[in-house]
N, C-alpha and C positions, 0 to 999 in steps of 0.2 A: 504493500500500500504506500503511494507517495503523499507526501502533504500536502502539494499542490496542484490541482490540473488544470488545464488552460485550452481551451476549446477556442481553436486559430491560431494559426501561426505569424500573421498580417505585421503590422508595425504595433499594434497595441499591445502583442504579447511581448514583440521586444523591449517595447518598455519598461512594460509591467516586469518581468526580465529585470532588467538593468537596476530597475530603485527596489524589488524586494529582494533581491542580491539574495534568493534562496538556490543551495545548490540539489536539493528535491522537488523538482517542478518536472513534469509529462507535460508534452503541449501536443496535439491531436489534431490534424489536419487533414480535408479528404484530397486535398492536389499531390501530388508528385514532390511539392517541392515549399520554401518560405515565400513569403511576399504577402500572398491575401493581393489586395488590389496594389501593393509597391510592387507589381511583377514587370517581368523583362522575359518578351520569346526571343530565343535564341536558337537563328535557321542558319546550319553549316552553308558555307561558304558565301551566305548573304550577310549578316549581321546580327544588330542586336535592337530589337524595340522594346521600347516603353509601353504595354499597348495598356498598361493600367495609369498609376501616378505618376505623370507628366517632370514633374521637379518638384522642389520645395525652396518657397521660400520666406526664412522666417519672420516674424512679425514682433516678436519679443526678446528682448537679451538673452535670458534663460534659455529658450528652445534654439537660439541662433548659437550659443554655447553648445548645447547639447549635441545637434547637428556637425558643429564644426570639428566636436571631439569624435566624432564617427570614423573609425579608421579605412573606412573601405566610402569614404565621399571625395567631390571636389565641386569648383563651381564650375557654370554650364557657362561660358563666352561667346556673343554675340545678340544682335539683338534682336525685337521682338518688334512687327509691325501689325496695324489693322488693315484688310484691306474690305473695303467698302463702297461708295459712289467714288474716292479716292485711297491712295496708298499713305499709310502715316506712320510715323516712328514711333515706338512708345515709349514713356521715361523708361532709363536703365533700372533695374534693380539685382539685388545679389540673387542670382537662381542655385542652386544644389541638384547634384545628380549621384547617383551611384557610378563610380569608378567603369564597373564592367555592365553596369546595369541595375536600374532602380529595386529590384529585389536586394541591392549592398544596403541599403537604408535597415532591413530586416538584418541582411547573415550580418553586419556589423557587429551586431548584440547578442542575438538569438544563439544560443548553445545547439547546438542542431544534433548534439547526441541525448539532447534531453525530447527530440522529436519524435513523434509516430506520424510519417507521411502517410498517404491513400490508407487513413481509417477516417471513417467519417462517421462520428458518434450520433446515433440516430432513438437513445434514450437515455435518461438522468434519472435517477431514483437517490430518494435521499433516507439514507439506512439511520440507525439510533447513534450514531458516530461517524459517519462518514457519506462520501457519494457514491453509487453506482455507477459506472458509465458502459454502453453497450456499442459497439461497434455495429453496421450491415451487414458484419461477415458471423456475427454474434461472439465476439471476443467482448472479454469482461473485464474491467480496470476498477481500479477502488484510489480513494484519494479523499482525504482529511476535509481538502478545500477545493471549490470552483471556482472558474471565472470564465465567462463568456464571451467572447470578444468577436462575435459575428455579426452580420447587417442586422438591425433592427427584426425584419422578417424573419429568418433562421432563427432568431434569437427566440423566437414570439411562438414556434412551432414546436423548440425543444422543451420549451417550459411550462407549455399549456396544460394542464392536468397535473402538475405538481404543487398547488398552493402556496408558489411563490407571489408575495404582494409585492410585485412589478407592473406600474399602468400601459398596458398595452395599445399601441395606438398605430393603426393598420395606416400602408400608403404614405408611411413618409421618405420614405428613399424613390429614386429616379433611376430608370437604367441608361443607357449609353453604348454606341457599339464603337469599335476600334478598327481603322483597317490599315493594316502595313502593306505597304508600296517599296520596292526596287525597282529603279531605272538607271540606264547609262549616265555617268557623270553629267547630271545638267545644272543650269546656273540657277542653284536656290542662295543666296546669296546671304538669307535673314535665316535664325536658327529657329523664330517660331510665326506663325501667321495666326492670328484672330481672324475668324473671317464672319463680316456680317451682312455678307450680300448672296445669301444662299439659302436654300430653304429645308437644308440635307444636313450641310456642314457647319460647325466650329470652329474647327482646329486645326491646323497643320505644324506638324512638331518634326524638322531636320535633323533627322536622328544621328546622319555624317557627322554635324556640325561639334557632335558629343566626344568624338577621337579616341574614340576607343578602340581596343586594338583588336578584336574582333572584326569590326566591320572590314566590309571589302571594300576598299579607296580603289575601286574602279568603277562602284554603284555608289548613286545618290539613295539614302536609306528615307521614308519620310513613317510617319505615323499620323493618320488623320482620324479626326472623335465628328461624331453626328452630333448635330445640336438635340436640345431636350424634347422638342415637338418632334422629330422625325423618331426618334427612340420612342418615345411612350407610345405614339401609334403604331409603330413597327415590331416591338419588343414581342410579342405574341409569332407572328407572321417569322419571324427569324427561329425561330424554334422549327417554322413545318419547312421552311427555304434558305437556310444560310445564304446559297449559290446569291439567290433573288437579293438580298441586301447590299451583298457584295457589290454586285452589278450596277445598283441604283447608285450607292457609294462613289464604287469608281467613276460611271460616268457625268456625275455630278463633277466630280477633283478632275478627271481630265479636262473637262470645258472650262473651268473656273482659270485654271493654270495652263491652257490649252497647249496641250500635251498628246501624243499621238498613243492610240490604244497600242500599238505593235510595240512600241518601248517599254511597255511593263512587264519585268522579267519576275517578278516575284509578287505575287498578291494573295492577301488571306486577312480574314476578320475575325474580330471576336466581342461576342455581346456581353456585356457588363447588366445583370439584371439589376444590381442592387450598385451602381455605383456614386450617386449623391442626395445628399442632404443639406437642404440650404435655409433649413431654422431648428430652432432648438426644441426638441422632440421628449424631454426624460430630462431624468437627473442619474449621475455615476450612482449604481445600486449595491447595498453590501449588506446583506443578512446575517448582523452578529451570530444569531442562533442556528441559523441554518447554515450559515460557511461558506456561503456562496455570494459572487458577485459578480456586477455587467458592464461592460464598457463598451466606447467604440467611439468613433469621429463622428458618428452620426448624432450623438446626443447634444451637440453642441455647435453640430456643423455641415461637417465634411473634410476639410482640412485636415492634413498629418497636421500641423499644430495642435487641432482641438484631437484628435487622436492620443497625441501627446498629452496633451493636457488633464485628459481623460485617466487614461490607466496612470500617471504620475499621483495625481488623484485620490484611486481608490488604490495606490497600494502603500501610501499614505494613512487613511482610513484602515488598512488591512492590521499594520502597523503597533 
């Protein structure tokens, strides 16, 4: 039985990690791998994308501290424009990226021999001393203490039936889809685009621009995000047709950046159900009695800083 368990391995658990400096902590993850939405796909001989958390950057001394003591960060150089009825530059500001890729924000901290990848704990029961935790594959874990670190939704599924007094409140996170582009070296000049003259897109993030040593310096790498109305309508519809989103995706970004379909050597998408939260939804939860607690960026935001701010938080309270 460990003392702690940690249900996600995303950046909250790294935190949470780092300030309860306990060296009995299980953290349970059903991906492959760390990150949670700080992920990086990483496609042999093309490169490396962001297709989750884009950069960080901080907004207070402390988190701007913490960040910078990250052994596996650096800052992103170059800058960032809107393009809209015109092209504009936006003020400079400090951005943060992971080294090899924004999953480094997680392996920075995260013990990853304290990890169980592809188990995705799909029941909690709470025993006269401790918690149950049950796997899909029906593996059984035991642990002193909980902590929950998943979207809002997950969170809201794993605990329904157990008399946890948590206010549950449906529909506050937003999905988002992602779609990574390789083309032959072409002149992307600016490392990030806002784009607001589009009824598809948001974002375009110059993934080259990152110099990592991965990427291939023969291909321009890009990562583009859907804006929030083409998600919420679409988010269903991506489930029965990946292909179909992809498609509307790309040829949205080729005509915006008019760009030849035959130059795209590498293309592929991925949907973010649960990827933002843009008010404050909850407060950090902690059940003296029952040993259990919940965090996340969504309680306060969406932001790794409020992520941050969150699990620092409650394991402060834990404390």
């Amino acid at each position: 039985m460990n003392q702690i368990a940690i249900i996600g391995a995303g950046f909250s658990s790294a935190v949470l990690s780092h300030y309860l400096r306990n060296d009995d902590i299980i953290i349970f993850d059903k991906a492959r791998g760390p990150g949670g939405r700080s992920s990086t796909r990483k496609v042999e001989g093309v490169g490396a994308f962001d297709h989750g958390l884009q950069y960080i950057t901080p907004k207070s001394k402390e988190f701007l501290e913490f960040i910078k003591n990250l052994s596996l960060v650096k800052k992103w150089n170059g800058d960032f424009v809107e393009l809209g009825d015109a092209t504009s530059v936006l003020p400079a500001t400090d951005k943060y990226i992971g080294i090899s890729g924004n999953n480094d924000f997680v392996k920075s901290t995260l013990n990853l021999d304290q990890c169980k990848f592809n188990h995705k704990i799909i029941n909690i029961e709470c025993k006269s001393d401790h918690w149950q935790l049950t796997t899909d594959k029906n593996q059984q874990f035991q642990s002193k203490k909980l902590i929950l670190t998943m979207p809002q939704e997950q969170t809201n599924d794993l605990i329904r039936g157990t008399g946890i007094d948590f206010e549950i409140k449906e529909h506050t996170m937003k999905p988002c889809f992602t779609m990574m582009l390789a083309l032959p070296n072409k002149d992307f000049q600016h490392a990030g685009y806002i784009i607001k003259n589009s009824s598809i897109l948001s974002w375009c993030a110059n993934e080259s621009s990152k110099q990592r040593e991965l990427n291939n310096n023969n291909l321009t790498l890009l990562t583009i995000q859907s804006n929030e109305a083409y998600a919420f309508q679409n988010y269903k519809r991506y489930r029965e047709d990946k292909a179909l989103i992809l498609d509307e995706m790309l040829h949205e970004f080729l005509r915006l950046f008019q760009i030849e379909h035959n130059q795209v050597t590498h293309k592929d998408v991925h949907g973010w159900l649960y990827a933002f939260s843009d008010h404050e939804s909850s407060s950090v939860y902690w059940d003296q009695n029952k040993q259990i607690g919940i965090t996340g960026d969504w309680i306060t935001g969406g932001r790794a800083e409020d992520s941050w701010k969150n699990a620092k938080y409650l394991a402060e309270i834990m404390k």
